[in-house]
C-alpha positions in Angstrom: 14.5 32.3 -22.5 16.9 29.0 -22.2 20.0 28.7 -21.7 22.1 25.3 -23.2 26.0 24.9 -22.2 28.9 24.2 -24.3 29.1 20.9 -22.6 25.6 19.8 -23.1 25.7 21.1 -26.8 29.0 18.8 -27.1 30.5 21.6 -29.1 33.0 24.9 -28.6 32.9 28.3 -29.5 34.1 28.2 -32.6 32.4 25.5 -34.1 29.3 27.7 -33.0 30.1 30.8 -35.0 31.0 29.2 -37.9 27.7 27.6 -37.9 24.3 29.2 -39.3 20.8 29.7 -37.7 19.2 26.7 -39.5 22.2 24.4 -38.2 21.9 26.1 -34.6 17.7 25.1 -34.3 18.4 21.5 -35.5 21.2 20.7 -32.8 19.3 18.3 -30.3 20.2 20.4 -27.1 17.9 22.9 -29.1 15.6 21.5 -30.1 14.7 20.3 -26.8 15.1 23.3 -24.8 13.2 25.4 -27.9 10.2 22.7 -27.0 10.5 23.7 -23.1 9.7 27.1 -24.2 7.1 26.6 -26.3 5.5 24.8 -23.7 5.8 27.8 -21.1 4.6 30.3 -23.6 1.6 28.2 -24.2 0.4 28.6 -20.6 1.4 32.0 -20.3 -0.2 33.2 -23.6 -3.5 31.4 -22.1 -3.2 33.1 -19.0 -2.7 36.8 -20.3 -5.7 35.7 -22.6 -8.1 34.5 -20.0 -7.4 38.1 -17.8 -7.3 40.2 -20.9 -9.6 38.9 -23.6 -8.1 39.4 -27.3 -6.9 43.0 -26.1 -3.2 42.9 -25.8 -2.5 41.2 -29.4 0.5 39.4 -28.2 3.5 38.4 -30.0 5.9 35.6 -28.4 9.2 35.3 -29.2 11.3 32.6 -27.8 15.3 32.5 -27.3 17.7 29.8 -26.7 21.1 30.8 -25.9 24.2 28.2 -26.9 26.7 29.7 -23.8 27.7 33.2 -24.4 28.7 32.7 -28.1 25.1 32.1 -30.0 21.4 33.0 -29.7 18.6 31.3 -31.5 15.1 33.2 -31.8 12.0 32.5 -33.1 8.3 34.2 -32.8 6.1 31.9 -32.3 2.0 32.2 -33.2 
C-alpha cells in the first residue's frame, strides 16, 4: 500500500473523480509509487517462497491511494 497526496499529485479532488483508472495509473506520482510497490512485493514474495516452497500460491495485489478520494489496484504476477 502507498499513499500519494493531492499536493504531490498537483491535482484536487475533483479532477480525481472525474478521471478513470487508466488516467489514474499513468499520472507520474503513480507510476512511481506503483514501482515502490512492486519492488517490496518482489522481496516479500521471495521470502514467503524460500520459507514455504510453492505451497501458499500467492496472489499480490498492490494499491496506491491518490489522498482520500481515489484508489488504484492492480494484482501483480
Amino acid at each position: 500500500f502507498k499513499f500519494v497526496s493531492l499536493k504531490e499529485s498537483g491535482l484536487d479532488g475533483k479532477t480525481l473523480e472525474k478521471m478513470d483508472a487508466e488516467a489514474l495509473r499513468s499520472l507520474p506520482a503513480v507510476r512511481e509509487k506503483q514501482r515502490e510497490a512492486q519492488e517490496g512485493l518482489a522481496r516479500y514474495r521471495e521470502r514467503l517462497k524460500r520459507k514455504f516452497g510453492d505451497a501458499l500460491r500467492l496472489r499480490s495485489f498492490g494499491v496506491v491511494a491518490l489522498g482520500f478520494e481515489r484508489l488504484v489496484f492492480w494484482e501483480w504476477n
